[in-house]
C-alpha positions as a printed Julia matrix, in Angstrom:
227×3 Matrix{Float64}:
  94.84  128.79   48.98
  96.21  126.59   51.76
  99.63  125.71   51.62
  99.47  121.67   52.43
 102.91  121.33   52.91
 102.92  123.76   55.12
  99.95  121.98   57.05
 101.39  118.73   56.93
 104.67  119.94   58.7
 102.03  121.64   61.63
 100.33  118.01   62.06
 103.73  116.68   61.89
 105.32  118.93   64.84
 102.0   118.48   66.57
 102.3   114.44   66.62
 105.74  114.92   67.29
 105.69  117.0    70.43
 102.64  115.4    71.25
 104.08  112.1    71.54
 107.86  113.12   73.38
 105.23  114.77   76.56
 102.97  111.69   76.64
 106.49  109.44   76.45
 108.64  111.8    79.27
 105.07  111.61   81.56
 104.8   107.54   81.66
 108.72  107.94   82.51
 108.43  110.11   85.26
 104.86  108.13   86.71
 106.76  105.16   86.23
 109.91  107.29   88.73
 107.36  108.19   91.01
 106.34  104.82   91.35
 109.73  103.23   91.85
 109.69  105.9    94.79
 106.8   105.46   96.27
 107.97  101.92   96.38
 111.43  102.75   98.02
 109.45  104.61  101.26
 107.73  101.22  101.63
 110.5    99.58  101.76
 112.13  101.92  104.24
 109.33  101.27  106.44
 109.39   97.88  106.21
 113.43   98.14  107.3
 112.52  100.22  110.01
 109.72   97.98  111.51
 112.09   95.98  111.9
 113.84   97.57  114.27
 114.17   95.48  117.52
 114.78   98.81  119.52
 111.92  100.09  122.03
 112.45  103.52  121.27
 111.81  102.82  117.52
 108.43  102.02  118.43
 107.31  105.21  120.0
 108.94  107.49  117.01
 106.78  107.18  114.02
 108.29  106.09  110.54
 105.1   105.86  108.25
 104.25  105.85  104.67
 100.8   107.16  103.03
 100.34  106.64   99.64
  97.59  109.63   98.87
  96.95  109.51   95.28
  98.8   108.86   91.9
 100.88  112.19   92.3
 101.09  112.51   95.65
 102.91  110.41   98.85
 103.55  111.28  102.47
 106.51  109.73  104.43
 105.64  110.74  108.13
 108.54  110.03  110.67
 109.63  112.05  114.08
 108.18  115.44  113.97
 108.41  115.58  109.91
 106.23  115.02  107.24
 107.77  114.86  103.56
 105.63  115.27  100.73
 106.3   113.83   97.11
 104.21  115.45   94.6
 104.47  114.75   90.48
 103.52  117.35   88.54
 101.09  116.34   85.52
 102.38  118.58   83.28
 106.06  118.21   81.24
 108.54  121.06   80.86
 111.5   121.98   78.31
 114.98  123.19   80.56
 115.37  126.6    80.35
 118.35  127.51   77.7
 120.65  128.76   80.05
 120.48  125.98   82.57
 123.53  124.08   82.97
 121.96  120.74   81.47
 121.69  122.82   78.35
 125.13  122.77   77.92
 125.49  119.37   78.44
 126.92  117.34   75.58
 124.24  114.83   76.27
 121.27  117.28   75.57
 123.16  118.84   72.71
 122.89  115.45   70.98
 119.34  115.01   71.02
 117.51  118.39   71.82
 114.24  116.06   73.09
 116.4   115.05   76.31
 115.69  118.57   78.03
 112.0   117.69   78.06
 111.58  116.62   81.64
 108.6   115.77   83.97
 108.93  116.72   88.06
 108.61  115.09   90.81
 108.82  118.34   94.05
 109.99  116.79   97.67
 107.92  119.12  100.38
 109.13  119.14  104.24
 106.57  120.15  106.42
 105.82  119.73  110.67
 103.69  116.68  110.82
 102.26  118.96  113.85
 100.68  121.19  110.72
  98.35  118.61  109.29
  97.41  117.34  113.16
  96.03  120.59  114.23
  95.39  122.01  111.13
  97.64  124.4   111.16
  96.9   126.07  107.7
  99.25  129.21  108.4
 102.63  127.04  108.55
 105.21  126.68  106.61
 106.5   123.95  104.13
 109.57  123.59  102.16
 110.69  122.44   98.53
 113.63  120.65   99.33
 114.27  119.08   96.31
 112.87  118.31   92.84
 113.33  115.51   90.55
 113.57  116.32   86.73
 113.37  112.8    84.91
 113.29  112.45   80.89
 111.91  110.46   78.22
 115.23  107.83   78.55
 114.37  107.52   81.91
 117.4   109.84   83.26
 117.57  112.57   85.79
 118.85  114.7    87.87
 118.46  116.85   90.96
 118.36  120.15   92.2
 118.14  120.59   95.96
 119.17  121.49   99.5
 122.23  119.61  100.4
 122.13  116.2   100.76
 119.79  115.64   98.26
 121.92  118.25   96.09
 124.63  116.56   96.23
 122.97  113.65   94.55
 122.96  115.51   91.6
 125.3   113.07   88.89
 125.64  113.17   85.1
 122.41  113.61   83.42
 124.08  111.37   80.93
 124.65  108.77   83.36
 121.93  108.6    85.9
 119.62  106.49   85.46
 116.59  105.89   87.65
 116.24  102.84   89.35
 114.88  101.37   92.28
 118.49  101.62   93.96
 118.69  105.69   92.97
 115.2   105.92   93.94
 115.81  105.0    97.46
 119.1   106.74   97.64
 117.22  110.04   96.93
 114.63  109.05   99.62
 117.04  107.75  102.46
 118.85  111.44  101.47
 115.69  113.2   101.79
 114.57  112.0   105.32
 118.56  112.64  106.19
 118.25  116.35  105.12
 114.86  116.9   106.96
 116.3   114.89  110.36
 119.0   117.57  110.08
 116.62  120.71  109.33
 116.14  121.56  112.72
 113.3   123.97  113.91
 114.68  126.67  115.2
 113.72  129.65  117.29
 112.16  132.9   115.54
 113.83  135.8   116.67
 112.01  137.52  120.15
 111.58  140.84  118.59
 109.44  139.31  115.8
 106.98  138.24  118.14
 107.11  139.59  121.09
 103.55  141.63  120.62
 100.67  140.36  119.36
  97.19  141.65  119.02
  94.24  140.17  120.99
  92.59  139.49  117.67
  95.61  137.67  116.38
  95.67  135.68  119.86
  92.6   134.49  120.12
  92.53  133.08  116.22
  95.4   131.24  117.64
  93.74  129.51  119.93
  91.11  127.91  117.69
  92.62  126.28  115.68
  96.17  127.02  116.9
  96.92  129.78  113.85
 100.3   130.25  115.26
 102.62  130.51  111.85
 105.12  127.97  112.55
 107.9   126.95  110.25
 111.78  125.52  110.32
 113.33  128.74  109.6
 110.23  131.39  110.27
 111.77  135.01  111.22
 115.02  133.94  108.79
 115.54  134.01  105.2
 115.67  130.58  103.51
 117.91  131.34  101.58
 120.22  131.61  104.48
 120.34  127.83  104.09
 122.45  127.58  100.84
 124.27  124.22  101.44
């Protein structure tokens, strides 16, 4: 015989859950939107640039799809991506602890919003070999509040999950701390011995189309760059 009760608490939790993932996902769309928002605006700023020089070093915004934007400037391209999906914290993350999530358990459900850096040179010439970077990601929840976890500047933007609220201000502070990290990220150098032979096979797929592997820190651990 089937327990109804015990049905009507599965329909329950369903509609419950349910509802907290569709809620947290029109939060974080509506983030990525505030952000996507802040790059124009940077643009706009830096148009406005009187200098000469400004107007040979491109500062350029792309907005590719509903989940994904491209802000293009020097020799960088970043890449914001939301992720459709929703996720619960892990327990032993440090937001776990938080009073704030203790209160209300539903607070560590948070949508994503990843921050790639990648050579602008790689999408020019096709370059499907190099390298890209997850600089930072954006964890926003169903009141609208986040936090980050990232590569220095952006890192340090990290502020009470309790307290930060995103805005069109924080939005643009995350972005202006993005393109600050990347400026900074210089390319560096692999070391000689990594490539100093290379077969004829591998140097003539270079060639066509330029299959070089080229990244910011290639021939060095990443994780090098703690900070």
């Amino acid at each position: 015989m089937v327990d109804k009760t015990k049905t009507a608490n599965l329909f329950t939790t369903l509609i419950e859950k349910g509802t907290l993932k569709q809620d947290v996902y029109k939060k974080t769309f509506v983030a990525f939107d505030l952000l996507k928002t802040g790059m124009e605006d940077l643009v706009l700023q830096y148009n406005r640039l009187e200098s000469k020089v400004s107007k040979t070093i491109p500062f350029v915004f792309r907005d590719r799809s509903e989940f994904e934007a491209e802000l293009k400037f020097a020799g960088d391209t970043l890449v914001f991506m939301m992720h459709t999906n929703v996720f619960e914290m892990p327990r032993d993350h440090e937001v776990m602890k938080t009073p704030y999530v203790k209160e209300d358990i539903n607070r560590s459900y948070c949508g994503v919003i990843n921050i790639f850096n990648f050579l602008s040179d790689s999408f020019k010439y096709n370059r499907l070999n190099d390298i890209g970077y997850l600089i930072g990601r954006i964890f926003i929840n169903k009141d609208m509040h986040y936090f980050i976890e990232g590569k220095r500047e952006i890192g340090f933007l990290y502020k009470s999950f309790a307290n930060a609220k995103m805005t069109k201000q924080s939005a643009s502070e995350i972005i202006e701390s993005a393109v600050m990290y990347t400026i900074n990220f210089d390319l560096l150098t692999p070391p000689y011995d990594n490539i100093k032979e290379v077969t004829v096979q591998e140097f003539r797929a270079a060639l066509d189309p330029m299959q070089i592997k080229t990244g910011k820190r290639l021939g060095f651990k990443f994780q090098a760059d703690i900070n």
